[in-house]
C-alpha positions in Angstrom: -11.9 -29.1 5.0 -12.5 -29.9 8.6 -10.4 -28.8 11.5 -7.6 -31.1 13.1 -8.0 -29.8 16.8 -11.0 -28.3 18.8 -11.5 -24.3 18.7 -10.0 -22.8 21.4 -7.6 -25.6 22.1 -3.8 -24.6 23.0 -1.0 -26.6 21.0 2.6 -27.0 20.5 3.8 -26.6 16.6 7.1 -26.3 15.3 5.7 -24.3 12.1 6.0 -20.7 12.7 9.9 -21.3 13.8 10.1 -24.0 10.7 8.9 -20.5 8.3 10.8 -18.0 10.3 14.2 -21.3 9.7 13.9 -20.7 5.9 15.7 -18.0 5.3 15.6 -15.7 2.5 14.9 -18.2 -0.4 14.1 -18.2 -4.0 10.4 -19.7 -3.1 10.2 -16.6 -1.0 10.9 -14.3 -3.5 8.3 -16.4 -6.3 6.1 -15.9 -3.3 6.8 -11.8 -2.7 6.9 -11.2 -6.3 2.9 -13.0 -7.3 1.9 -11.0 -3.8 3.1 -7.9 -3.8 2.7 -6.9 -7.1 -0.2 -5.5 -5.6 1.3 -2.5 -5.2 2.9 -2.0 -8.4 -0.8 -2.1 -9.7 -1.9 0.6 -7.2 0.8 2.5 -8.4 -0.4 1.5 -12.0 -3.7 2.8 -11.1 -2.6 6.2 -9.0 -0.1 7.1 -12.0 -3.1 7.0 -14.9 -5.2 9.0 -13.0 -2.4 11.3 -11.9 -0.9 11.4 -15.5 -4.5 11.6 -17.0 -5.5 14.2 -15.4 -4.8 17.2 -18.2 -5.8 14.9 -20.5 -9.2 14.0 -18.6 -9.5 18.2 -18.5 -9.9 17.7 -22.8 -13.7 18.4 -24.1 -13.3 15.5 -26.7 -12.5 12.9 -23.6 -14.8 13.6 -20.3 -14.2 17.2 -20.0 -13.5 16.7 -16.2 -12.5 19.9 -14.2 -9.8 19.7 -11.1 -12.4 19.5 -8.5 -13.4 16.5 -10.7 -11.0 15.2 -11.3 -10.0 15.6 -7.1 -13.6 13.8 -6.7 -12.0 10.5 -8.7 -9.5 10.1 -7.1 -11.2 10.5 -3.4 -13.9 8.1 -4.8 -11.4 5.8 -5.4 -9.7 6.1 -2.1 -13.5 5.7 -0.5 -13.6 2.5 -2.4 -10.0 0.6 -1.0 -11.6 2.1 2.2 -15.0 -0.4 1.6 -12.9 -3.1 0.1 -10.3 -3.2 2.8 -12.9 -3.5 5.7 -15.2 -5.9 3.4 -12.0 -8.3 2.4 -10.3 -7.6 5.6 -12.5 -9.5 7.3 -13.2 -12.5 5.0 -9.5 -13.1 4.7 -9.8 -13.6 7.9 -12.5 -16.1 8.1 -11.8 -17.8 4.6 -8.1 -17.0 4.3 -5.6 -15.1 2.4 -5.2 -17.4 -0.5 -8.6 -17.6 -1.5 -9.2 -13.1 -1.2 -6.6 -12.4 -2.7 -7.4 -14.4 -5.9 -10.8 -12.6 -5.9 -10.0 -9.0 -5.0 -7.6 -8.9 -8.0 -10.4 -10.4 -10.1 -12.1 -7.7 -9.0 -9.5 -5.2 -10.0 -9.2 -6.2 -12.9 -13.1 -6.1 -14.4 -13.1 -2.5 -12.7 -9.8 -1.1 -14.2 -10.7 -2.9 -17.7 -13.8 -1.4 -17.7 -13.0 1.7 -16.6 -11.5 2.2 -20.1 -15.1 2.0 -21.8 -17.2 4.2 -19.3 -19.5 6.3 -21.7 -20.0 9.0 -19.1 -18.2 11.0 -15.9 -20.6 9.0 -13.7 -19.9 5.5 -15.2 -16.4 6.2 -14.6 -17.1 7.3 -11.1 -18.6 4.3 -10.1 -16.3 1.5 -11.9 -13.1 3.9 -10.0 -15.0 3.1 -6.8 -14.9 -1.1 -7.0 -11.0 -0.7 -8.6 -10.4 1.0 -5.3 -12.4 -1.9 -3.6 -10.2 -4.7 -5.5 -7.0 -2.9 -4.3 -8.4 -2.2 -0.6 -8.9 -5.8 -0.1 -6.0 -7.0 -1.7 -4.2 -4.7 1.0 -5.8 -7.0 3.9 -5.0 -10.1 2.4 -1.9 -9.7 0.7 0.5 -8.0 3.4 -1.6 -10.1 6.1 0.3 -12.9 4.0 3.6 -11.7 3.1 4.1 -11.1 7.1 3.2 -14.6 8.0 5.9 -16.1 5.2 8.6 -13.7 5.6 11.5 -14.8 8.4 11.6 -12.4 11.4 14.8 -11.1 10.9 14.5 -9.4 7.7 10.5 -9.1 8.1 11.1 -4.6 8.1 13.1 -4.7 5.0 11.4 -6.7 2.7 8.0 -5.2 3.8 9.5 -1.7 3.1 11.1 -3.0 -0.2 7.4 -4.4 -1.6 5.8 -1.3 -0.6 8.1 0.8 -2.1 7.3 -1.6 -5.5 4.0 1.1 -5.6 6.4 3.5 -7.3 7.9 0.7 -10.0 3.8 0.9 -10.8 4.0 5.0 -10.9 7.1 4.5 -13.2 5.3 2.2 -15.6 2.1 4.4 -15.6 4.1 7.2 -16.6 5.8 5.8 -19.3 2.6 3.7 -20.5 0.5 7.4 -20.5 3.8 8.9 -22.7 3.1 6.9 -25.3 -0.4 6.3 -25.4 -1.5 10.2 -25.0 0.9 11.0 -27.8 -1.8 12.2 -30.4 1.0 10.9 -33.2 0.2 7.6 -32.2 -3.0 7.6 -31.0 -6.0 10.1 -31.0 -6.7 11.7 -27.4 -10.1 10.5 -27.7 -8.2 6.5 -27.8 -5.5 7.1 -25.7 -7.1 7.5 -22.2 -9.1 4.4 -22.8 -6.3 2.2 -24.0 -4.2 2.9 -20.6 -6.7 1.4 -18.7 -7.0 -2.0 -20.6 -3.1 -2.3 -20.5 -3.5 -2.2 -16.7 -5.9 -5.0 -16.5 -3.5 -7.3 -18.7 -1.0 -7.1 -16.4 -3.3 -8.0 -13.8 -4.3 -11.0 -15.6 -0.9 -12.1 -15.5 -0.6 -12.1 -12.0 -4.0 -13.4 -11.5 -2.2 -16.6 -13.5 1.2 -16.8 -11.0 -1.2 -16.3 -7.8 -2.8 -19.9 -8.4 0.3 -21.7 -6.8 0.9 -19.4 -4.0 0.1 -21.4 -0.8 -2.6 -20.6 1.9 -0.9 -19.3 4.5 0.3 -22.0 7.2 0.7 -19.3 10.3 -3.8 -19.2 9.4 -3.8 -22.8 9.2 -3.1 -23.2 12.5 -5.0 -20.7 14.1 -7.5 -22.6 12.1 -7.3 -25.7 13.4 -5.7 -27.0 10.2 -2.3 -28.4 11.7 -1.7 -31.1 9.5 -2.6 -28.9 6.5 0.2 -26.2 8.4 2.4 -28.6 8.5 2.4 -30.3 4.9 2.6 -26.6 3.5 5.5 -26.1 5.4 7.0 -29.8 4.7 6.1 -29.2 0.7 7.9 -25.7 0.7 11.2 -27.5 2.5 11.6 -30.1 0.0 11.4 -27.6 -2.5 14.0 -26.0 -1.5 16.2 -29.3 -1.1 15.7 -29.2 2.7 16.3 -32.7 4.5 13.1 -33.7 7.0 13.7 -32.2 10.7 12.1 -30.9 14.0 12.7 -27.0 15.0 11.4 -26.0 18.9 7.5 -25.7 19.0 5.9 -22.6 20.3 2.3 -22.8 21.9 -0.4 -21.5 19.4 -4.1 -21.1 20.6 -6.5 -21.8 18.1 -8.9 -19.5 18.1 -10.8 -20.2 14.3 -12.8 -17.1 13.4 -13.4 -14.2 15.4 -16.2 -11.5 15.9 -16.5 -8.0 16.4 -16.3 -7.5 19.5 -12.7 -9.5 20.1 -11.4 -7.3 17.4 -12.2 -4.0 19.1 -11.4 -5.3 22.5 -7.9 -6.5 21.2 -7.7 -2.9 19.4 -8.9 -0.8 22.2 -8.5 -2.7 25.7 -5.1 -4.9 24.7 -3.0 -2.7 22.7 -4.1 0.5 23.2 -0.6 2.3 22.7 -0.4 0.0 19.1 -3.6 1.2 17.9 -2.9 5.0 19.0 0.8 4.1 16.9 -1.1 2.8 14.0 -3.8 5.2 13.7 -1.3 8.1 13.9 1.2 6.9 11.1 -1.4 5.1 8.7 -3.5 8.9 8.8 0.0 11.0 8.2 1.5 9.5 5.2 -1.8 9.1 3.6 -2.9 12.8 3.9 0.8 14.0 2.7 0.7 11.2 0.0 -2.9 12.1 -1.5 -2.3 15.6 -1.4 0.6 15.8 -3.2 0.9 13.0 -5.5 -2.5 13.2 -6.8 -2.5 16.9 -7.7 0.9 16.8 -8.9 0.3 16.4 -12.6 -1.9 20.0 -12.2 0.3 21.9 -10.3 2.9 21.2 -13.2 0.3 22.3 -15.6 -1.3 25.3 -13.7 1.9 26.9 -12.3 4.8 25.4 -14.3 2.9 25.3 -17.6 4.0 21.7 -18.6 1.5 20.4 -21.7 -0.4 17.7 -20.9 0.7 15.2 -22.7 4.9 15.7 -21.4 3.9 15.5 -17.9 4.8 11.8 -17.2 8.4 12.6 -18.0 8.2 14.2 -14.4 7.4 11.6 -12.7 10.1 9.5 -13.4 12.8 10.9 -11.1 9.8 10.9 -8.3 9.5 7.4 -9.0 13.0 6.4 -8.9 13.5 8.5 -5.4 10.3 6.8 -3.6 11.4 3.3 -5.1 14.9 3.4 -4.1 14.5 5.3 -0.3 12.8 1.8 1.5 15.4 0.1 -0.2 18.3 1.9 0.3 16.8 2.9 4.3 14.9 -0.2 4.7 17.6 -2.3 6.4 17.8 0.1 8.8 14.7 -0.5 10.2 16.1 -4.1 10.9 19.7 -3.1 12.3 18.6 0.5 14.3 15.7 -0.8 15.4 11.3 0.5 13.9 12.0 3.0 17.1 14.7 4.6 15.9 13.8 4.5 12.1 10.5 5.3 12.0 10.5 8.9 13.9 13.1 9.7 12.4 12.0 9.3 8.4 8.8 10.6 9.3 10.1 14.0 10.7 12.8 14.6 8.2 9.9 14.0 5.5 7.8 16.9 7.0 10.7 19.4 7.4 11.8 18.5 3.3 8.4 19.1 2.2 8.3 22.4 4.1 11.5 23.1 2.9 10.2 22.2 -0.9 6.8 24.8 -0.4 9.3 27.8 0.8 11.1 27.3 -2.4 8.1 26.8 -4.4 6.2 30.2 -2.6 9.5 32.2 -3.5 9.1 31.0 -7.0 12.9 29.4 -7.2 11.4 26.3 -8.6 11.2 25.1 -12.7 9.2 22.2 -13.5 12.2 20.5 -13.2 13.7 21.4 -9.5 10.2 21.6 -8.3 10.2 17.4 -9.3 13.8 17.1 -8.5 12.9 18.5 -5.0 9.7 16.2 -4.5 12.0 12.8 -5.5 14.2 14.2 -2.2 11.1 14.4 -0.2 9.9 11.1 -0.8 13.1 9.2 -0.8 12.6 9.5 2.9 8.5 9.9 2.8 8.3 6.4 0.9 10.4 5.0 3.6 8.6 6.4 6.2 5.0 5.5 4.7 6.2 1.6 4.3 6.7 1.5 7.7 3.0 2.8 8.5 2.2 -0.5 6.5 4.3 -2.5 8.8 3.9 -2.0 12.0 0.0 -2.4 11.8 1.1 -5.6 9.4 3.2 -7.3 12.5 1.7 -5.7 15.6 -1.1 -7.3 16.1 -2.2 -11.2 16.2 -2.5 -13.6 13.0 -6.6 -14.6 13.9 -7.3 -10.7 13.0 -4.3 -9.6 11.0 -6.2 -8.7 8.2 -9.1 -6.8 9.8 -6.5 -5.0 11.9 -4.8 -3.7 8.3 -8.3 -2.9 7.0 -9.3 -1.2 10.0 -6.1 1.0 10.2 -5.7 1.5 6.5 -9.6 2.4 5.8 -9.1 5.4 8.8 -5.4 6.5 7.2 -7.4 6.5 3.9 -11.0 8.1 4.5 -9.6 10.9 6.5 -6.9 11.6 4.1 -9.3 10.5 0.8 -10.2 14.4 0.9 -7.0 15.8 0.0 -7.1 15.3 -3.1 -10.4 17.5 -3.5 -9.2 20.1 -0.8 -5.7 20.4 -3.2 -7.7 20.5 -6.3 -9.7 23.5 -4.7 -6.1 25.4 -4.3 -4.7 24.6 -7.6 -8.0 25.8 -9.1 -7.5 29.2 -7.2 -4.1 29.5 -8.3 -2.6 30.3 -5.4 0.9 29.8 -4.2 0.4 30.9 -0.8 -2.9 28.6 -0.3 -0.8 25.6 -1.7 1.7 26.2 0.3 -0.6 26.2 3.2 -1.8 22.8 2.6 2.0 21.5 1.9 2.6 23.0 5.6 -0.3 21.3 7.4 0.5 18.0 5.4 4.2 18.4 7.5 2.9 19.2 10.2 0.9 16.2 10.5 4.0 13.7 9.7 6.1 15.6 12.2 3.7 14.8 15.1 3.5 11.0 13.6 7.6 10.9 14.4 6.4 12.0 18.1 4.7 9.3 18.3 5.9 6.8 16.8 9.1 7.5 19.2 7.3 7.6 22.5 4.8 4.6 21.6 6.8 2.5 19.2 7.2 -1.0 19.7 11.1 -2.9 19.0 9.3 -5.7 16.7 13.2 -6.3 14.3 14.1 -9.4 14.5 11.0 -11.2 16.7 9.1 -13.0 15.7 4.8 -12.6 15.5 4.1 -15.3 18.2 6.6 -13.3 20.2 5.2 -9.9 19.7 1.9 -11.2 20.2 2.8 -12.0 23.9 4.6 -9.0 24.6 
């Protein structure tokens, strides 16, 4: 497909205000539901490994200890790190509809595999390119969802699709109740079983994905204007609308760019928004890792929950971090990301300090230690969404995606070693150490709110063009 206009030209377009016209549609929500069922299969993937875990512990399956099984999950994190920078950029260049056909293809051999690895190392490895799959369906995906979704309800829908994660963490937890159940299948089965069940429903998706448009905001940055502007025309009569003009903003069409205008925009342009991003993307990923991924052990090792009942505790986690973007996601549209977003990340570092006081004074059962974790991350889910979109809608549609990638592979790789510092404590057996960890994890997203109040950005209701000039 060859370009309309020159490279570097300057037009007038009527698309982005023609997208940002539709409302909230059904097409939209065909479009958000084939997309961001990305994170339900993160959550898929998280909530196996989390619920696994004592069962991965089992001589007759891989025998894995907690370090070990910390050193999966950090490999895994290291590999959405690689696959976010790698995809981030080639969605970019090649666009989002195109990567985000392939990193779930990717996914899905890894995941499906992963099921029949023979050996700890095997398993290591085909964990890695799942996490590269996911990673890059991170750039691609939320890079899209941001270009399609009108301004005015951009913060809550973002919020509610990244808080579809924990639908994932649901289904993983009721999938691994019923396969680890040695009356229906033998442990040695079971483990391997969950696995392939996640890469069917990722075959699924793969098949609803194929009609998803390219996006039109790329198209035009691209040079593709008549392309832009079919998309749009086809998606209008769709929905029944009648043929009309909308006031056209000026787009400069910059096609592909390097390195160097990436860091320059990053470092030199929006300094304050890259500080912002940096800060909340680390945060929630460090408090996230460290606790979700240990949680199945510290169930096991200081609540003595068997193995093979430990997904029934995730369900009321689940529900809390599913239901806090949407029942706080509007809020971010009506009080404003500077309001919101300080004040969900602090009140999510003083309940998870609050939670490790209980837990050091031993006042918490299995079941008010989970009970207090789904309070926690009501607000921490909300507050973790929002990491996703402001570096989604702060910076400009020619990098979007290797903005995401950039900020989520530094959130991730500093964080990805949580998981192994936490399954160092639990291994100790120590209260007090674990509680030391839960403290420095709320101490982080309490700094994050600091932030994210002095250098926050008032993006509700504007649109990208007009936050790109700001």
């Amino acid at each position: 497909m060859t370009p309309d206009v020159a490279i570097g030209s300057t037009i007038d377009s009527d698309v982005p205000t023609r997208l940002d016209a539709l409302g909230w549609s059904r097409w939209q929500r065909r479009v958000v539901l084939a997309l961001g069922i990305t994170w339900v299969l993160d959550g898929l993937e998280a909530s196996l490994i989390a619920n696994l875990a004592p069962t991965l512990q089992d001589a007759r399956t891989l025998g894995l200890t907690a370090e070990a099984i910390g050193l999966t999950n950090t490999v895994y994190l290291i590999g959405q790190v690689v696959g976010a920078l790698v995809f981030g950029d080639l969605t970019d260049r090649y666009g989002r509809k195109r990567l985000f056909l392939v990193t779930l293809a990717l996914y899905l051999a890894a995941t499906a595999l992963s099921g029949l690895a023979p050996t700890f190392g095997v398993f290591l490895v085909l964990r890695f390119f799942a996490g590269a799959g996911i990673g890059g369906e991170y750039a691609a995906i939320n890079s899209a969802i941001d270009e399609l979704v009108p301004a005015r309800i951009r913060g809550q829908v973002d919020l509610a699709i990244n808080g579809s994660y924990w639908v994932g963490i649901g289904m993983g937890a009721g999938l691994t109740l019923l396969v680890l159940d040695p009356a229906i299948l033998p442990i040695t089965v079971g483990w391997r079983v969950s696995f392939g069940l996640g890469a069917v429903l990722g075959l699924i998706v793969l098949v609803v994905r194929r009609h998803v448009p390219e996006s039109p905001r790329w198209l035009l940055l691209h040079g593709y204007t008549q392309k832009a502007h079919d998309t749009v025309l086809a998606i209008e009569r769709e929905l029944g609308l009648p043929p009309h003009e909308a006031p056209k903003v000026k787009v400069h069409v910059s096609g592909v760019v390097g390195l160097r205008h990436l860091l320059h925009t990053l470092i030199r342009r929006y300094p304050r928004r890259t500080t912002l991003g940096i800060t909340l993307m680390f945060s929630q990923a460090f408090l996230y890792n460290a606790i979700f991924f240990s949680y199945a052990l510290v169930l096991r090792v200081f609540h003595h929950v068997k193995p093979e009942h430990v997904g029934l505790y995730i369900v009321p986690v689940a529900v809390g971090n599913f239901a806090g973007p949407l029942v706080l996601g509007p809020l971010f549209d009506r009080l404003g990301r500077r309001v919101m977003i300080p004040v969900t990340y602090a009140a999510s570092g003083i309940l998870l300090t609050l939670t490790g006081l209980l837990f050091l004074g031993d006042y918490l059962t299995a079941l008010t230690q989970t009970l207090a974790w789904s309070v926690v991350f009501f607000v921490a889910s909300a507050a973790a969404s929002s990491a996703y979109l402001t570096v989604s809608e702060l910076f400009p549609v020619e990098l979007r995606g290797r903005a995401i990638a950039v900020f989520y592979a530094f959130g991730t790789l500093v964080g990805a070693g949580a998981p192994v510092l936490f399954g160092k404590l639990i291994d100790a057996g120590s209260a007090s150490q674990l509680f030391a960890g839960y403290v420095g994890a709320s101490a982080l997203m309490i700094g994050a709110a600091v932030v994210a109040r002095v250098l926050g950005v008032n993006a509700e209701r504007r649109s990208l063009e007009e936050l790109r000039d700001d």
